[in-house]
VOMARMAR-497180 format. One record per atom (N, C-alpha, C): x, y, z. Coordinates in steps of 0.02 Angstrom, whole numbers, plus 50000, padded with zeros to 5 digits. Layout:
BEGIN
XYZ/...
***
This chain:
BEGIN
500434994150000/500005000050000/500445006250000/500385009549961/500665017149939/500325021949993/500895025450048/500805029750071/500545039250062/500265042150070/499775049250038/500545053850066/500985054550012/501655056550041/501415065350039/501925069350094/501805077950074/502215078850040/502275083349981/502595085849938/503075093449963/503455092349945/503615101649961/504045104449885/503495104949828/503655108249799/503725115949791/504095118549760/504015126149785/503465132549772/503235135949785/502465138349795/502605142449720/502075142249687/502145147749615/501745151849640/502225159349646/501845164849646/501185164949630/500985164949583/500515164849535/499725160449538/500245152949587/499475150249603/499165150549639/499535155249713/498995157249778/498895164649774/498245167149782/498165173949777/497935178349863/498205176949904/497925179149963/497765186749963/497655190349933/497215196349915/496735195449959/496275204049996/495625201950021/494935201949970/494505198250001/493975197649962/493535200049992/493055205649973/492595208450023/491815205550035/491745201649979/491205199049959/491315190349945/491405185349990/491315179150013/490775175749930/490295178249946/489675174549909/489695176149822/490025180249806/489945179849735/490605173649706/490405173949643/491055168149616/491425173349590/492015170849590/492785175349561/492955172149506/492595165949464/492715167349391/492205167049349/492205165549286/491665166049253/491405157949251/490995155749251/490505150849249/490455145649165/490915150449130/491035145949054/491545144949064/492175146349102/492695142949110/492915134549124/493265130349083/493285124249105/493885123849133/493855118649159/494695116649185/494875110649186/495525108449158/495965102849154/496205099249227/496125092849230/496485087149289/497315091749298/497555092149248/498285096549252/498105099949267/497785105649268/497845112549273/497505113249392/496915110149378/496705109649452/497215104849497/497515101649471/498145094249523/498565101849534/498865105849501/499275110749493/499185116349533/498625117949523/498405122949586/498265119849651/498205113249654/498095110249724/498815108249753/499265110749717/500145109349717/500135116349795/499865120249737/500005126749774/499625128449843/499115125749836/498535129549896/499025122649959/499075118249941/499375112749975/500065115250015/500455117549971/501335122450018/500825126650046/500625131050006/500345136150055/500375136350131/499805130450127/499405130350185/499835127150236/500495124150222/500945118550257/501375125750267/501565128850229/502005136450257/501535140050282/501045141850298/500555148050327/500165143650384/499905137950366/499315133950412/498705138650425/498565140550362/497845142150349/497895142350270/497315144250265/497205142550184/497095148750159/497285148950091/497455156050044/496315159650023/496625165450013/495755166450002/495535164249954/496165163149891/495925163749816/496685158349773/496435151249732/497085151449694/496895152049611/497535153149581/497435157649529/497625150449468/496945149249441/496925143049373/496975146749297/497455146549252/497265148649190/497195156349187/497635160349234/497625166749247/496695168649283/496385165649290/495925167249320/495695165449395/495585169649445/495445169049526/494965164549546/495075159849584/494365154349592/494625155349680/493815155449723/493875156149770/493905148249809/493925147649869/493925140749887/493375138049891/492775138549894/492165135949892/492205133249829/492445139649746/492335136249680/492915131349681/493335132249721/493955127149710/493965119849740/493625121849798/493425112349834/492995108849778/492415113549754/492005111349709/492465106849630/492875110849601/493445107249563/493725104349584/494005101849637/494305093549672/494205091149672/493485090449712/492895084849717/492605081949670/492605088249595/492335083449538/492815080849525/493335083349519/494025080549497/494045074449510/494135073349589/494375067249635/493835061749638/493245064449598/492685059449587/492755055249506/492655060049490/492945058749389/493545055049406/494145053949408/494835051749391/494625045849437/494315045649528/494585039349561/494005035049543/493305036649518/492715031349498/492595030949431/492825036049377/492795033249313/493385031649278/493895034649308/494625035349264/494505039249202/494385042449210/494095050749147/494565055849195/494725059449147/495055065549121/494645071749096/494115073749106/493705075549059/493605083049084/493725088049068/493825094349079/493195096949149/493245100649186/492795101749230/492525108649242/491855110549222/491575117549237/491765122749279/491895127749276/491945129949318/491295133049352/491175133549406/490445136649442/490505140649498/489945144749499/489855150349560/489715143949619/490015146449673/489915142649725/489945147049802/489415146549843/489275151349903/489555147749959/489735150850017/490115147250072/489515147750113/489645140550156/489215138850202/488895143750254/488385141750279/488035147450328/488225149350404/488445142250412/488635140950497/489075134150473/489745134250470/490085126550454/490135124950545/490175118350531/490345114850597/490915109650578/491275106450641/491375100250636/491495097250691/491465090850716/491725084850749/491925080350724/492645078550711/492855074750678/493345072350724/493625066150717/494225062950733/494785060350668/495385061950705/496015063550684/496155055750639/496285053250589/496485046950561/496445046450470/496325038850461/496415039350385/495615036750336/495655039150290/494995041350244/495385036650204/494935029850185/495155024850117/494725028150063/495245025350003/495085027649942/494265028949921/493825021449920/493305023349921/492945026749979/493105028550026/492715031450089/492775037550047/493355041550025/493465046150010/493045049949928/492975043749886/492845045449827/491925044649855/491695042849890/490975042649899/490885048949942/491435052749975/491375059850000/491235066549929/491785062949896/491925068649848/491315068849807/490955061149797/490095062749747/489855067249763/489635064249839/489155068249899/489305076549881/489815076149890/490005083449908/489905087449827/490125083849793/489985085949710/489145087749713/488935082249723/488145084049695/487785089449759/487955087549807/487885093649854/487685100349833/488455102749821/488585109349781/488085109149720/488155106649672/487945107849609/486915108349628/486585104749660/486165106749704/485805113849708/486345115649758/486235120949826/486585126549785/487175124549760/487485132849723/487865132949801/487965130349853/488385132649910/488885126049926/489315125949969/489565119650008/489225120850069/489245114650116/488855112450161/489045113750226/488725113750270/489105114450345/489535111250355/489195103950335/489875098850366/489795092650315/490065090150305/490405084750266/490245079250299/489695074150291/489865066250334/490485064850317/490795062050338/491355055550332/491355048250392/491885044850371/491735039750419/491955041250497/492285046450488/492825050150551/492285054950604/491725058450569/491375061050610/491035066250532/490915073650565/490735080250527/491295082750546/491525085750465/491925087050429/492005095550405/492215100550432/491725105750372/492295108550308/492345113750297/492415113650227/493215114750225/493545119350270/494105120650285/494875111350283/494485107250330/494505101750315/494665098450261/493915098250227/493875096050169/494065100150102/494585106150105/494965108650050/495805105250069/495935104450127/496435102350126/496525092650107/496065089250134/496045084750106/496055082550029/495645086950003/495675084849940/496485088649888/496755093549931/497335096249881/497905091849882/497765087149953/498125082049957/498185076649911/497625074849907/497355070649879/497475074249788/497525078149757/497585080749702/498335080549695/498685083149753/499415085649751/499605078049764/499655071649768/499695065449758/499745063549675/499145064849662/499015064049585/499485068049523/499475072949566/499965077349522/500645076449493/500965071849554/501365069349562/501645061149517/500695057249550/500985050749527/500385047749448/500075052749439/499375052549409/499025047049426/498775045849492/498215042649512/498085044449594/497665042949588/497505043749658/497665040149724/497695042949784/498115039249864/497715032749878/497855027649887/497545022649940/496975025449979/497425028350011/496925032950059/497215039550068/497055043750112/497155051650121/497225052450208/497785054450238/497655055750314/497465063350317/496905064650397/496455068650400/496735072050512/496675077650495/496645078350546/496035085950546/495795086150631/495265091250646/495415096650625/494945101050584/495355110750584/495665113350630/495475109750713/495795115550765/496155110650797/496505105850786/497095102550813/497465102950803/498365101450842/498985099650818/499165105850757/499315104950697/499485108350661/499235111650612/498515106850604/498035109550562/497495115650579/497725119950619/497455123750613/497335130850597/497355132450511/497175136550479/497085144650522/496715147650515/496535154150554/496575154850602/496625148450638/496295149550725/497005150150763/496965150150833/497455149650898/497705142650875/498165140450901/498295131850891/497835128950930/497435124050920/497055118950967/496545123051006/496725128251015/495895132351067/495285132851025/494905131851076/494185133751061/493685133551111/493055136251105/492775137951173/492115135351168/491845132351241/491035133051210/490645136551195/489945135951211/489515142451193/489445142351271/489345137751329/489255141651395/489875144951422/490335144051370/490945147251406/490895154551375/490795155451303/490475162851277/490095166151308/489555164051341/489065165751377/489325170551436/489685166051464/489995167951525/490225173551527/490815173051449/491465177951449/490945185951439/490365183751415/489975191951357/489525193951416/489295189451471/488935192851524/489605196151560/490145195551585/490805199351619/490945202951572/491155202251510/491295209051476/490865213451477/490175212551501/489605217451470/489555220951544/489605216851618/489795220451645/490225227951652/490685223251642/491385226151634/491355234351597/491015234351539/490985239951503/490375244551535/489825242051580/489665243551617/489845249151674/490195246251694/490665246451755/491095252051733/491355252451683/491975257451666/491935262451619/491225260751572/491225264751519/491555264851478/492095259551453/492575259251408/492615250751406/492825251051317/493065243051303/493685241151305/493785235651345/494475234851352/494895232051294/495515230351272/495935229251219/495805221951231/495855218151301/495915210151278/495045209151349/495235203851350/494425199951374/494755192251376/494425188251434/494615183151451/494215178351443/494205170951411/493775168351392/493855161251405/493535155251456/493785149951457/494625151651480/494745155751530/495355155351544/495845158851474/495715158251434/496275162551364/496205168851365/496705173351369/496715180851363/496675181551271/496135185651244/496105186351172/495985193151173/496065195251104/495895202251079/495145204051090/494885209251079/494315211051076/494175212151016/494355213650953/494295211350880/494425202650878/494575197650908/494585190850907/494035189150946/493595192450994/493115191251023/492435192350955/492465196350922/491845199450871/491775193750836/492095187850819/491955182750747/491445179250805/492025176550853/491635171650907/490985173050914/490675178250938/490005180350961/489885177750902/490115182350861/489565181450801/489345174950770/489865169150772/489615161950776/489235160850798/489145161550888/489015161450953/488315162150934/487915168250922/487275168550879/486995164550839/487325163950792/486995160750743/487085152750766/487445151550800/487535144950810/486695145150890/486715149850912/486055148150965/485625148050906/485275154450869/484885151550818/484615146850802/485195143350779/485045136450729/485105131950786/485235133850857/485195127550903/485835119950899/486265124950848/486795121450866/487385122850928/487575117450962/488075119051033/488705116951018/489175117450960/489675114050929/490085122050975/490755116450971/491215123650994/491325128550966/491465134250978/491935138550925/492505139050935/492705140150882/493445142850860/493655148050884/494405149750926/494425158950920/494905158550872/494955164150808/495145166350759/495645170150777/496135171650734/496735176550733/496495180550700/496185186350725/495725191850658/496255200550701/496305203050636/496655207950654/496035213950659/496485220450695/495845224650696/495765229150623/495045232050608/494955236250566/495525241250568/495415243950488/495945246550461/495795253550472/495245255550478/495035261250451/494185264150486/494305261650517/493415259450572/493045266850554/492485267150525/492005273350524/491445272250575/491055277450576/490335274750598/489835282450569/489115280050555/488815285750546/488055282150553/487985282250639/487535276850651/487045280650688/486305280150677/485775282450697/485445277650775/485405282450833/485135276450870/484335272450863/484195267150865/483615265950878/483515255950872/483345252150832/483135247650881/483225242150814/483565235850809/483735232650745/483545227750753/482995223450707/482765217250726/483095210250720/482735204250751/483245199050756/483585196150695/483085196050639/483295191150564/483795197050546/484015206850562/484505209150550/485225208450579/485155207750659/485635205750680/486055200550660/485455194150667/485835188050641/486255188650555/485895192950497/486195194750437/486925199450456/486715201750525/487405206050537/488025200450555/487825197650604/488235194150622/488515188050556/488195184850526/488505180550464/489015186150412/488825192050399/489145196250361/489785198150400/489785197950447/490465201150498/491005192250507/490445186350500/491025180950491/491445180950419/490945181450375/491065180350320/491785184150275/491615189350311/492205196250281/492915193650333/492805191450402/493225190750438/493695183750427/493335178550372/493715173950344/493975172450318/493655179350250/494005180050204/494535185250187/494635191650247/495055195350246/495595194550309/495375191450360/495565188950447/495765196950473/495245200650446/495325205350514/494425207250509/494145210750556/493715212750558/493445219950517/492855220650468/492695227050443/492845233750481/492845237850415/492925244950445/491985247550480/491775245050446/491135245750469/490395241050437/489895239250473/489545233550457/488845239350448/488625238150380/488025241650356/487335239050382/487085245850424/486395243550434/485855247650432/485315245650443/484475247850421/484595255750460/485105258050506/485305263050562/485535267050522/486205265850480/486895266650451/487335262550471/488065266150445/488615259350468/488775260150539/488995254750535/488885251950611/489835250450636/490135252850662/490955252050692/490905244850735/491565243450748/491675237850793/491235237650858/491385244250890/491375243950962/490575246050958/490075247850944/489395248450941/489285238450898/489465238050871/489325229350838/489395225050908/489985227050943/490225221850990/489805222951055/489435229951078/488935231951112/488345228451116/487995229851043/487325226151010/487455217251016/487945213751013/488005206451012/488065203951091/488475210551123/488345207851181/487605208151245/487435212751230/486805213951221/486295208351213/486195205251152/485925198451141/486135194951169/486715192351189/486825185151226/486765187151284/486945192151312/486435193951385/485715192651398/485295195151378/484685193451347/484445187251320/485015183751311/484795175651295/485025171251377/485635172751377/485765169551461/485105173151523/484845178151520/484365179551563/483635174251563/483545173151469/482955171751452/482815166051412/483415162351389/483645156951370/483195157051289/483175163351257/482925164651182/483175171151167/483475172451092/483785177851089/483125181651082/483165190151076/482705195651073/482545196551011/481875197750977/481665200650917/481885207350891/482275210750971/482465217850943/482975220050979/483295224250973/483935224751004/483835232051008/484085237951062/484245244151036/485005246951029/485315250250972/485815252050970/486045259250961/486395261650983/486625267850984/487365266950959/487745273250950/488425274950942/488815273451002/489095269350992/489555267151064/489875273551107/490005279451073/490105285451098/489825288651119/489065289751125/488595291551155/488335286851199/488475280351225/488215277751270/488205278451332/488035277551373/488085276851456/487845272251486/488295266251494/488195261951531/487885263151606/487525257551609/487575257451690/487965254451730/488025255151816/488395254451845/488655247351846/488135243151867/488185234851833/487475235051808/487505227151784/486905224551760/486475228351731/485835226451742/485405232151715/484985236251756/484865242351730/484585248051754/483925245351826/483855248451854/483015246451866/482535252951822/481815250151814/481435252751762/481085254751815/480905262051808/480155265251840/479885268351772/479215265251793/478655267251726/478235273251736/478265279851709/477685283751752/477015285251676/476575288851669/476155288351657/475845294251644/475655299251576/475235308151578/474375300751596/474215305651612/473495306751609/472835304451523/473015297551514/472955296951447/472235293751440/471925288651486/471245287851462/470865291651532/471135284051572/470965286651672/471385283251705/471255282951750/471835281751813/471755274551819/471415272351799/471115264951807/471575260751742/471265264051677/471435260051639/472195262551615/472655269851630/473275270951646/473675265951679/473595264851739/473965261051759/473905254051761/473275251551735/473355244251691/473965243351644/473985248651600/474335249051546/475105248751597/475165250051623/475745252851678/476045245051687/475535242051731/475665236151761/475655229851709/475505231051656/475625226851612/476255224851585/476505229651561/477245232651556/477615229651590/477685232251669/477835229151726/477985221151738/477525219351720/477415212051727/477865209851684/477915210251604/477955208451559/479035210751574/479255216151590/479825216851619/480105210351664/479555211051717/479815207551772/480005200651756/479575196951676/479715191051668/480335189951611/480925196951600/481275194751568/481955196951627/481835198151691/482225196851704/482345206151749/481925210151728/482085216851741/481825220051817/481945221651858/481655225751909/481265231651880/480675230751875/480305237751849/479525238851916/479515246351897/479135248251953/478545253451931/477785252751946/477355257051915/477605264051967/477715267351928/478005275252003/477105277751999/476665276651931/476045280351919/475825284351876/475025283051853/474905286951810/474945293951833/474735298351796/474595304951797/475455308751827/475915305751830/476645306451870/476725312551829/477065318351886/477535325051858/478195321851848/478325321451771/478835318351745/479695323151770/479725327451778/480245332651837/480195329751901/479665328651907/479485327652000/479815318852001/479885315751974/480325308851959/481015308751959/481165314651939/481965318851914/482205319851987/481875323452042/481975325752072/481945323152141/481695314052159/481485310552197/482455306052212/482575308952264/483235306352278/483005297952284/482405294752277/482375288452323/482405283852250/482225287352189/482295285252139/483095284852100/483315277652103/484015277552112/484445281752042/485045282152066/485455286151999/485545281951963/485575275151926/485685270651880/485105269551833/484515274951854/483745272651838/483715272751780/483125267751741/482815269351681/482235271751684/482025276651657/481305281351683/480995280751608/480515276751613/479865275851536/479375279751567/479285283551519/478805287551516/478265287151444/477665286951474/477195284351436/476695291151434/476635291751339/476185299451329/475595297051298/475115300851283/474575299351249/474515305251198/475065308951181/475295316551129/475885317451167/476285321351086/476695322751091/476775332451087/477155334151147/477215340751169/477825342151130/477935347351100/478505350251082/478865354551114/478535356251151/478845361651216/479255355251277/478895350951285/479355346551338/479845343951289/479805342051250/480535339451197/481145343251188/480705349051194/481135354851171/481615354451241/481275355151298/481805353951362/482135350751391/482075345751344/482295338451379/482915338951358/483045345451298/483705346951278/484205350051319/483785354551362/484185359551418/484645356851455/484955358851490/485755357251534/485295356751585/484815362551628/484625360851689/484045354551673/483725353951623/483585345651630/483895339551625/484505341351589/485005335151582/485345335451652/485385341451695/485795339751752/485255334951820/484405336851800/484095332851836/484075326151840/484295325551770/484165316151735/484775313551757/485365316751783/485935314851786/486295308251744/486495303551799/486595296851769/486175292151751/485325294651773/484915292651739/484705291151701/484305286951641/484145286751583/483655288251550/483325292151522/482545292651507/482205288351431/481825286351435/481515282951367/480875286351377/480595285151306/479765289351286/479635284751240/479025283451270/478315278051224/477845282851218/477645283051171/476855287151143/476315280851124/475785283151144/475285277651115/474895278451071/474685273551030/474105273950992/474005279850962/473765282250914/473365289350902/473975294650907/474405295450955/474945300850964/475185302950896/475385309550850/475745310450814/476675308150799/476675304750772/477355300350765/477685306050729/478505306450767/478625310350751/479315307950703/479565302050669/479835300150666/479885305250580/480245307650558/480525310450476/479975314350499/479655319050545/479385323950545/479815330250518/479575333850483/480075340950482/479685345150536/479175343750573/479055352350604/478415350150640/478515350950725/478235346250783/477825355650797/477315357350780/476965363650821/476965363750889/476995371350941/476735368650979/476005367451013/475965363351079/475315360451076/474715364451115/474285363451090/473675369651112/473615370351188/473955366051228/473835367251292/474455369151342/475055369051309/475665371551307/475625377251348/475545377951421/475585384051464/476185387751481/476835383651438/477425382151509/478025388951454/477885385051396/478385389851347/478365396051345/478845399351321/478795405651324/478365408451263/478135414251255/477545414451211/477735418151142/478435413951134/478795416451060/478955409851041/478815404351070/479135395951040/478525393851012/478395393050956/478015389850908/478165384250898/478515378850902/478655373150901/479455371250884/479485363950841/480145360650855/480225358550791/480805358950750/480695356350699/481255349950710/481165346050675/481335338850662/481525335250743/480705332750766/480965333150839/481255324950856/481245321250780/481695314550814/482325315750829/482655319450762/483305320850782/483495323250839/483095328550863/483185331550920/483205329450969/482975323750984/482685318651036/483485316551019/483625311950992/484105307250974/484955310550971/484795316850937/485545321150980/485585322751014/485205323451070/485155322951151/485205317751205/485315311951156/485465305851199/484805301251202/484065302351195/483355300851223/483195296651164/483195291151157/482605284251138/481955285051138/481595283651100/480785281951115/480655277251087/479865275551073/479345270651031/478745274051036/478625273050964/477815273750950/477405270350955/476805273150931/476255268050912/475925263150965/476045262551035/476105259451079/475235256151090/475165250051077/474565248051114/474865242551167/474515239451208/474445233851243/474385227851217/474455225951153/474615220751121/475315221051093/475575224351091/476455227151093/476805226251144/476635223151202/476635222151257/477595218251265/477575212251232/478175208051240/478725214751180/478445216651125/478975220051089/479445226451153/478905228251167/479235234451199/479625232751266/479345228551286/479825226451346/480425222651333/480945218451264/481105217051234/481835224251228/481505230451188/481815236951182/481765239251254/481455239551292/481595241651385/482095238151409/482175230551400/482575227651417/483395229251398/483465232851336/484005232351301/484235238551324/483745245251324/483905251751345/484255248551423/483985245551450/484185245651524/484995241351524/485215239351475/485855236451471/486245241651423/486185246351416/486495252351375/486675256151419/
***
């Protein structure tokens, strides 16, 4: 039996392209391109040193002067290594768009893949792709799940064999992505669970809490890592609760952004966005190994340290409640104000909106609906002098104060801007719900003021664009508010109170 020998031929410039790729999911050649058993054994020469000099794998290798990414390139192995070891054909092979997996996993054990074990991988995996248009999370084999990282190096082996002897190995030896030597992007051999993530993102979230600043490293499962090497993890970390998978993660060697912007609006990003955030922030981070300058959202772009806020955020919110949140709220990490630890306590007060009866139903509903995700919240009362709350030493300094309107005043908005009201609210936090019927003031250009308005001086006619105004002042709200909104809003209460 013929041993699957390593080669160390010398790397051709030309056939590894480690360039970044900003965009993962499109194909990098054209789709009428074919390719030759020579020409793909040849580039699997290369991605093969590569990866034995670097121990990770190149983003891109270069066939026939044209860029094929590794998804289109496993895809040419596999037909390859299927064609040559089950028909003995030669027969030129398509080239195709091919998308990288959504969430790869693996559990595999370390040993050897026989010829046919291997050539009934490479079908699978052939018809797979051709399918789906993607590669797969994970790869059966006889060894365990496999995912794709894996299974590019196996097969260049397996090519870079052929290249050599023109036929294919007996068999192919296999070891895990994050073991011993094979491991590509990551730390050598580390990796963490998800209750160990859990752990590390409730203390960091403290932590930033606590200090008002993000620290450079963060401790995880005992490993001191970066805080740009913390952003992939979460973001697995997510999508892997999602889908209800508990496979470990990887920590990544991801460098920091180059160039970090932000031009981010505060207000409130739903779950199917987050989770699109978080796959887009792996995706770029695998294929470039550092983290974006900034991650585009429904807000604007979004910087590291507001991304790494909002994620921690959710897994807080999932360790409290054991389900991630439908909504998240986010602000500019520079305008935030943490609280002291944990989260805020919530006092709810209440204008004068139907009666006192059915006010503070609405109150205690709320309340309730808080209390069951985990929040200390308190009806303070309808009809409440929203100052006279400001001014109640017994109402603690870490507070979150919801305030619930039934109209919107332009004269109180207008003050909520003032220094002597910002010095009442102190370290306090204020949020505003309007209900039902209220004028939404959201892309308003021009808030009048309101006919019962005693307080202003009798030259203020109103406010123009009073979200902004609200929102460059630091102040959150929600509209539209009924009592069947009940779980949404407490959801965004919850999140304000961890900001």
């Amino acid at each position: 039996m013929l041993l699957l020998v390593a080669l160390t031929l010398p790397l051709n410039a030309t056939g590894v392209l480690a360039a970044a790729n900003s965009n993962q999911s499109s194909g990098a050649v054209s789709t009428t391109n074919s390719y030759t058993a020579t020409q793909i054994s040849s580039a699997a020469v290369s991605v093969n040193n590569y990866y034995t000099s670097n121990k990770k794998l190149p983003n891109y290798v270069t066939i026939s002067n044209q860029q094929v990414s590794m998804p289109q390139f496993l895809y040419l192995m596999a037909s390859e290594t299927s064609q040559i070891g089950s028909e003995g054909t030669t027969a030129t092979i398509p080239a195709k768009d091919v998308n990288w997996a959504s969430a790869p996993v693996e559990n595999i054990s370390s040993g050897k893949i026989q010829k046919a074990q291997y050539l009934t991988i490479a079908n699978n995996l052939k018809n797979f792709i051709e399918t789906n248009d993607r590669i797969p999370n994970y790869i059966n084999t006889p060894l365990g799940n496999m995912r794709y990282e894996s299974a590019v190096v196996m097969f260049s082996k397996i090519m870079t064999f052929y290249n050599t002897n023109k036929r294919t190995p007996n068999y192919v030896t296999i070891t895990p992505w994050l073991e011993g030597s094979n491991v590509g992007n990551t730390t050598p051999g580390n990796s963490v669970s998800q209750s160990q993530l859990i752990e590390a993102a409730v203390n960091l979230k403290s932590y930033m809490g606590s200090n008002n600043a993000i620290p450079a490293n963060t401790t995880i499962a005992g490993q001191k890592i970066t805080i740009t090497q913390l952003l992939p993890i979460l973001a697995q970390g997510l999508l892997n609760i999602n889908s209800g998978n508990t496979s470990s993660l990887p920590i990544i060697s991801t460098s920091p952004a180059i160039n970090p912007v932000e031009n981010l609006t505060s207000g409130t990003i739903t779950k199917s966005e987050y989770l699109s955030m978080a796959l887009t922030l792996l995706n770029f981070t695998s294929t470039n190994n550092r983290i974006p300058n900034y991650l585009n959202t429904s807000l604007g772009q979004m910087r590291y340290e507001s991304a790494l806020n909002m994620f921690l955020k959710v897994i807080n919110f999932y360790n409290t409640n054991q389900r991630l949140p439908n909504y998240v709220s986010v602000s500019p990490w520079g305008t935030s104000t943490p609280p002291a630890t944990g989260l805020r306590p919530v006092y709810i007060i209440s204008d004068n909106i139907n009666s006192k009866t059915v006010d503070n139903q609405r109150i205690d509903i709320l309340v309730s609906a808080l209390n069951n995700l985990g929040v200390t919240a308190y009806n303070y009362g309808a009809g409440t002098d929203n100052f006279a709350i400001l001014r109640n030493t017994n109402v603690t300094s870490n507070a979150l104060i919801v305030s619930i309107s039934g109209g919107v005043c332009s004269g109180t908005l207008i003050e909520m801007g003032y220094q002597y009201y910002k010095n009442l609210v102190g370290t306090r936090e204020v949020f505003l719900v309007w209900t039902e019927g209220a004028t939404k003031i959201t892309g308003l250009e021009w808030m009048p003021r309101a006919h019962d308005d005693n307080f202003s001086p009798a030259t203020f006619t109103g406010l123009a664009n009073p979200d902004q105004y609200l929102l460059n002042n630091g102040y959150h709200y929600y509209e539209g508010y009924t009592n069947s909104l009940v779980n949404q809003l407490a959801e965004i209460i919850y999140n304000e109170a961890l900001s």
